[in-house]
C-alpha positions as CSV (number, residue, x, y, z in Angstrom):
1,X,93.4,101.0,67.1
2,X,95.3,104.1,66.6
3,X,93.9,105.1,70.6
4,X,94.7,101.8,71.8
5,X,99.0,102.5,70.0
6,X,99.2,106.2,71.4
7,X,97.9,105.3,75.2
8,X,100.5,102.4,75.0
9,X,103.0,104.8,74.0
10,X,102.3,107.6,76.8
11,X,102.1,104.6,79.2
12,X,105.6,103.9,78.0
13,X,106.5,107.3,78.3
14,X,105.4,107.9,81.8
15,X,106.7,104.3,82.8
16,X,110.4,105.3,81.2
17,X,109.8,108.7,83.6
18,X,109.2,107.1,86.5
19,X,112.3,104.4,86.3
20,X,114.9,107.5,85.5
21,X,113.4,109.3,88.1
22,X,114.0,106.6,91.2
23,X,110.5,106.1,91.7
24,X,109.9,103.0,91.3
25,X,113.1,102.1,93.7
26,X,111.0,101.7,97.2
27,X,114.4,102.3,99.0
28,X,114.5,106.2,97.0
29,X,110.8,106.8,98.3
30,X,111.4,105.1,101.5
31,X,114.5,107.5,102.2
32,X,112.8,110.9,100.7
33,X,110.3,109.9,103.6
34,X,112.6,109.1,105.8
35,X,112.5,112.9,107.4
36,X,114.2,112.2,110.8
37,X,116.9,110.0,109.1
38,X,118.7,109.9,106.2
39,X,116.3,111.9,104.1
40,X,116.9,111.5,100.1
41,X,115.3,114.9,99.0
42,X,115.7,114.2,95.3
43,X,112.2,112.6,94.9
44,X,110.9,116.4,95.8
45,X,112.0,117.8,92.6
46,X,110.3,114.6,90.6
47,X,106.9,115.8,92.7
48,X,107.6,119.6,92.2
49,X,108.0,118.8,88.4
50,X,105.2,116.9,88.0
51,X,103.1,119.3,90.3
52,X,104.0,122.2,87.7
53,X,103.2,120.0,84.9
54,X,99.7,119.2,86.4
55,X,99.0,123.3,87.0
56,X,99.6,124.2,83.7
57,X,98.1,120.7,81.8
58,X,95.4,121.2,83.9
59,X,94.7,125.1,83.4
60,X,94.9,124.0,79.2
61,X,92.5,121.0,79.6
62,X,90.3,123.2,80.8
63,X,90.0,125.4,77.8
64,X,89.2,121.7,75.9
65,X,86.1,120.4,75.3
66,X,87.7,116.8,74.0
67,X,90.7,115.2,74.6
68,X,93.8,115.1,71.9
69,X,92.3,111.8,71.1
70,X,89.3,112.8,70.6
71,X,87.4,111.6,73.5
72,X,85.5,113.9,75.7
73,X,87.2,115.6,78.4
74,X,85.8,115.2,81.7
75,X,87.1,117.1,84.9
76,X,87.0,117.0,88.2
77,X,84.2,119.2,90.1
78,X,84.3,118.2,93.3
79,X,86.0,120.9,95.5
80,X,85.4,119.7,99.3
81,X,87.5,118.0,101.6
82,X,85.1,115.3,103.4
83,X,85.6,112.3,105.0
84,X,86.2,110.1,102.7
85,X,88.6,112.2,101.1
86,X,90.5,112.1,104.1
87,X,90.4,108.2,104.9
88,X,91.3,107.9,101.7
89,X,94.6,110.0,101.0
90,X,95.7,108.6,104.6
91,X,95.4,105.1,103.5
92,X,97.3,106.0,100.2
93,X,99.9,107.4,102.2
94,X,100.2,104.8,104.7
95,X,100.8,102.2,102.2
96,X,103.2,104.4,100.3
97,X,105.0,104.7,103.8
98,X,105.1,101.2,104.4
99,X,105.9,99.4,101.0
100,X,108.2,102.4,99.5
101,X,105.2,102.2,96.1
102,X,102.4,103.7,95.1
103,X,99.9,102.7,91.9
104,X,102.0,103.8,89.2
105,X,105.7,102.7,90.2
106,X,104.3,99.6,91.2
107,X,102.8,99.1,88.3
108,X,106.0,99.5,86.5
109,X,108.1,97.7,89.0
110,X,105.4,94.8,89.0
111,X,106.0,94.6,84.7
112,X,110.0,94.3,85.8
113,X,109.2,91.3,88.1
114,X,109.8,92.8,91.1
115,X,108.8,90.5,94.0
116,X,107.7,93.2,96.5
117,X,105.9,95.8,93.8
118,X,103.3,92.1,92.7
119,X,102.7,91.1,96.1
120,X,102.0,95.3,96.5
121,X,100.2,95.4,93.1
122,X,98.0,92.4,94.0
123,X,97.1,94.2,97.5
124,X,95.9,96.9,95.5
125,X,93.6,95.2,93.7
126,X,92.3,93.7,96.7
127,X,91.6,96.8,97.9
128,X,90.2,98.2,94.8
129,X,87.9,95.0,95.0
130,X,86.7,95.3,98.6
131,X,86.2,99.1,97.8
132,X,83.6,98.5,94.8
133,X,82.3,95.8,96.9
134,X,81.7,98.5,100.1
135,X,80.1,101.1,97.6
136,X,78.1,98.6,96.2
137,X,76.6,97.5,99.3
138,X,75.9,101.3,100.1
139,X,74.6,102.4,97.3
140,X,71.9,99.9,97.8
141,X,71.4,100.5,101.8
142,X,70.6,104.4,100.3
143,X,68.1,102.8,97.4
């Protein structure tokens, strides 16, 4: 139980971060990539932020064999770019382009009741449906 209380709180926390920091406002993200427009560059300093964060969170969790939870730490190992990879991050961007969200801001918008960010939220999980679906299928074509 005492898991389940401090991932709800850190959700809290990063929810909290990402209203004060405009993302979850799809006209801020819509104008920071607006580049031949009106370009909002104050969402770069939310990324750079959390890009320095990431170096140095990730260059600690390294050291860790379990998380501060207790849980084993897993980390990413895969180092290539391959197709999927790409297909991938374009169709996260695209979609980020379009609807001014991405996963966690809409998330957060969604929990306000904003329209746009459950219509985007239930996409998502469309998509994360038709993916598992797709891999499925696959996985047994390779079997």
């Amino acid at each position: 139980m005492r898991h389940r209380i401090s991932e709800f709180l850190i959700g809290l926390l990063f929810g909290l971060g990402l209203m004060i920091s405009g993302m979850t406002d799809p006209g801020k993200v819509l104008g920071f990539l607006d580049l031949a427009g009106l370009w909002d560059p104050s969402l770069a300093f939310v990324m750079g932020g959390a890009v320095a964060v990431g170096v140095f969170g990730f260059a600690f969790a390294r050291k860790l064999t379990q998380s501060f939870l207790g849980d084993a730490m897993h980390m990413p190992s895969a180092r290539h770019i391959d197709r999927r990879l790409v297909i991938g991050s374009s169709m996260f961007g695209i979609g980020w382009g379009l609807a001014g969200f991405c996963p966690g801001p809409a998330l957060v918008s969604a929990a306000a009741g904003h329209p746009k960010a459950l219509g985007f939220v239930a996409a998502m999980l469309v998509g994360m449906w038709l993916f598992e679906m797709l891999e499925r299928v696959a996985r047994s074509r390779r079997a």
